[in-house]
C-alpha positions in Angstrom: 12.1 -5.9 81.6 13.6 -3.0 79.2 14.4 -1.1 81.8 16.2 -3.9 83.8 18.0 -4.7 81.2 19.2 -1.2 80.0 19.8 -0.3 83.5 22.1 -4.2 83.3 24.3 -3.1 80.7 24.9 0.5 81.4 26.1 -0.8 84.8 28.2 -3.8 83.2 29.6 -2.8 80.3 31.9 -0.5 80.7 32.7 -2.1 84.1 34.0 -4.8 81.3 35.9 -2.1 80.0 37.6 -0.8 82.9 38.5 -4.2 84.7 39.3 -6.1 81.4 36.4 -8.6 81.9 36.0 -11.6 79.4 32.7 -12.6 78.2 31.6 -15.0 80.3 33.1 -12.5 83.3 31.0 -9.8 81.9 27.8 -12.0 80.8 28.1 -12.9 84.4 28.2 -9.5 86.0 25.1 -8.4 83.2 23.1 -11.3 84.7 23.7 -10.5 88.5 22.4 -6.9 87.7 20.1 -7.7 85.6 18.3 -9.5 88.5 19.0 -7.3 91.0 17.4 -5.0 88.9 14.4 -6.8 88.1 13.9 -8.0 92.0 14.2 -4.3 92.8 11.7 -3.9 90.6 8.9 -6.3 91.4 10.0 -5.2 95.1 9.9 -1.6 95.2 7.6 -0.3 92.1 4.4 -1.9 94.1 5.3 -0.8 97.6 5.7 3.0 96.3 2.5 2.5 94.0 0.2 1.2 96.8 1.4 3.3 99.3 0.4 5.7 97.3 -2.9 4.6 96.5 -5.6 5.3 98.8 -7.3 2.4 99.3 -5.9 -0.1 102.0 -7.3 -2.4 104.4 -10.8 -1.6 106.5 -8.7 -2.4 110.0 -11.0 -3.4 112.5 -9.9 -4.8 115.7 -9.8 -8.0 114.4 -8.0 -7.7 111.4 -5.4 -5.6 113.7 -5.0 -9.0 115.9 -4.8 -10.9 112.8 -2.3 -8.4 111.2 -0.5 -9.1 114.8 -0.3 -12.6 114.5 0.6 -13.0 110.9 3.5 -10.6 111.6 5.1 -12.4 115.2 4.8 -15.5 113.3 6.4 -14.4 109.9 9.0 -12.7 111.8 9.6 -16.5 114.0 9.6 -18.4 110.5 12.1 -15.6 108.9 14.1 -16.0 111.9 14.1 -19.8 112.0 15.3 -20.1 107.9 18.0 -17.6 107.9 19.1 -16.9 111.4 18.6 -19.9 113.8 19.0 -22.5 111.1 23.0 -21.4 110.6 23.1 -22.3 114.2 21.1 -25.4 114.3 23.6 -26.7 111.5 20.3 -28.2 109.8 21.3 -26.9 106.3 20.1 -30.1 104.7 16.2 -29.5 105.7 15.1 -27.4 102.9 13.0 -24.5 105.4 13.5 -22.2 103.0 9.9 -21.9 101.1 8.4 -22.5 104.9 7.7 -18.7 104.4 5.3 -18.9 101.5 2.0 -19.7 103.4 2.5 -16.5 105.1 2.6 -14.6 102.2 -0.5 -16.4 100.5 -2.2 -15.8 104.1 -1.3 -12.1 103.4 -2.4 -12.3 100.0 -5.8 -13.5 101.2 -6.6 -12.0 104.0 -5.0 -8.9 103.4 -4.9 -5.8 100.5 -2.2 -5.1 98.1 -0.1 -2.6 100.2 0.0 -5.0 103.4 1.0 -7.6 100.6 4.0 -5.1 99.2 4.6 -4.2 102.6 5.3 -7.5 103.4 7.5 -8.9 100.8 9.6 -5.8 101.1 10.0 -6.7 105.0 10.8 -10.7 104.2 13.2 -9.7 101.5 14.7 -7.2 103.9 15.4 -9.4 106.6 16.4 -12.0 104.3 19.1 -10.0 102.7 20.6 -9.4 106.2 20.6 -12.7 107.6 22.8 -13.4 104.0 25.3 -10.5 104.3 25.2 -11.5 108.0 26.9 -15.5 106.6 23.5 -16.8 107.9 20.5 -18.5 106.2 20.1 -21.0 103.1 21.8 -19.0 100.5 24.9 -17.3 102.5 27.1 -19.4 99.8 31.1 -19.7 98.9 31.2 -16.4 97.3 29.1 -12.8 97.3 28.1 -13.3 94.0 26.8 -16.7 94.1 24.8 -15.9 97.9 23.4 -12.4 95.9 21.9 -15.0 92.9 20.6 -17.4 94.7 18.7 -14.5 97.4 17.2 -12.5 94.3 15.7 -15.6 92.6 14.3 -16.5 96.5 13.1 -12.4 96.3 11.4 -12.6 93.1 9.7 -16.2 93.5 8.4 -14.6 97.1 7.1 -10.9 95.7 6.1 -12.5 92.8 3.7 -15.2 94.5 2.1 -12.7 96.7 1.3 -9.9 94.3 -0.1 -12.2 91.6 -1.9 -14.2 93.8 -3.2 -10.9 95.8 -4.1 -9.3 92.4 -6.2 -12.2 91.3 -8.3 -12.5 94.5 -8.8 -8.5 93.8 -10.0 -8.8 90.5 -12.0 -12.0 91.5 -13.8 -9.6 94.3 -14.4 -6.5 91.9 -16.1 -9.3 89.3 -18.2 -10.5 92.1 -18.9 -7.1 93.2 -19.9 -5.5 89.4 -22.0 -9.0 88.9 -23.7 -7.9 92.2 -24.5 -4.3 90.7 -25.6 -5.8 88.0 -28.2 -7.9 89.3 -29.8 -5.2 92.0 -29.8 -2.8 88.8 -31.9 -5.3 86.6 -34.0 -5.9 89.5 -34.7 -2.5 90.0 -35.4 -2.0 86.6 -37.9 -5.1 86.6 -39.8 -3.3 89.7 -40.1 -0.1 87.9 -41.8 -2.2 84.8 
């Protein structure tokens, strides 16, 4: 969050300065960069961190056809909110959180860097479809489209990380209560 928001007003303030902005002009601007800031941060920070990290998914053939699978029908779903719908004129069906049970099936099934990796692919695409005019949040004007696409960003990075991270921490308990009971029953053999 400090960084965000340093990185927010070095950015706007002395654009306020140069183009003469009043405050609500310029608390505007801060807030755009502050969340494009923050998005970038929830986005970017784990994808470097767990591609960096050794540990990664044990793929076996079957987790290969499952990896397969979730990904042609991600990439359908994707398609279907921000590119097709534009064209089906359907923008009254709210589609746009059909993409969520694909990221907790990724959070599930999946490690942490297959969850980054993903989010970073769905924001990705859902960026272009925007700049493109297409999708739910292509709105009236850049800045208001840009808003409402990070808050989308953030709620879908943010849902698969934390959920991913609690199923982790869930399996290492389960694991270190699993140590724990072949030690003491080790140590009840040895008495």
């Amino acid at each position: 969050a400090a960084s965000a928001t340093i990185a927010a007003t070095v950015a706007s303030v002395p654009l306020a300065f140069v183009h003469s902005l009043a405050l609500p002009a310029l608390s505007w601007n801060w807030w755009t960069w502050w969340q494009g800031d923050t998005v970038g941060i929830i986005l970017v920070t784990p994808l470097i961190l767990a591609w960096a990290a050794r540990a990664g998914t044990a793929w076996t053939p079957w987790k290969i056809a499952e990896g397969a699978v979730l990904v042609c029908l991600l990439t359908g779903v994707v398609y279907t909110v921000f590119g097709a719908r534009a064209a089906m004129h359907i923008r009254s069906f709210p589609l746009t959180f059909a993409i969520v049970p694909f990221i907790v099936w990724v959070a599930f099934r999946f490690r942490q860097r297959e969850v980054a990796t993903v989010n970073a692919l769905v924001c990705a695409m859902a960026v272009w479809f925007t700049l493109q005019g297409s999708g739910p949040f292509a709105q009236g004007t850049l800045n208001e489209s840009l808003l409402l696409l990070l808050a989308f960003m953030c709620t879908v990075a943010a849902t698969g990380l934390v959920l991913n991270a609690v199923i982790d921490d869930r399996g290492r308990a389960a694991e270190g209560m699993q140590d724990t009971q072949i030690g003491r029953a080790s140590c009840r053999e040895r008495v």
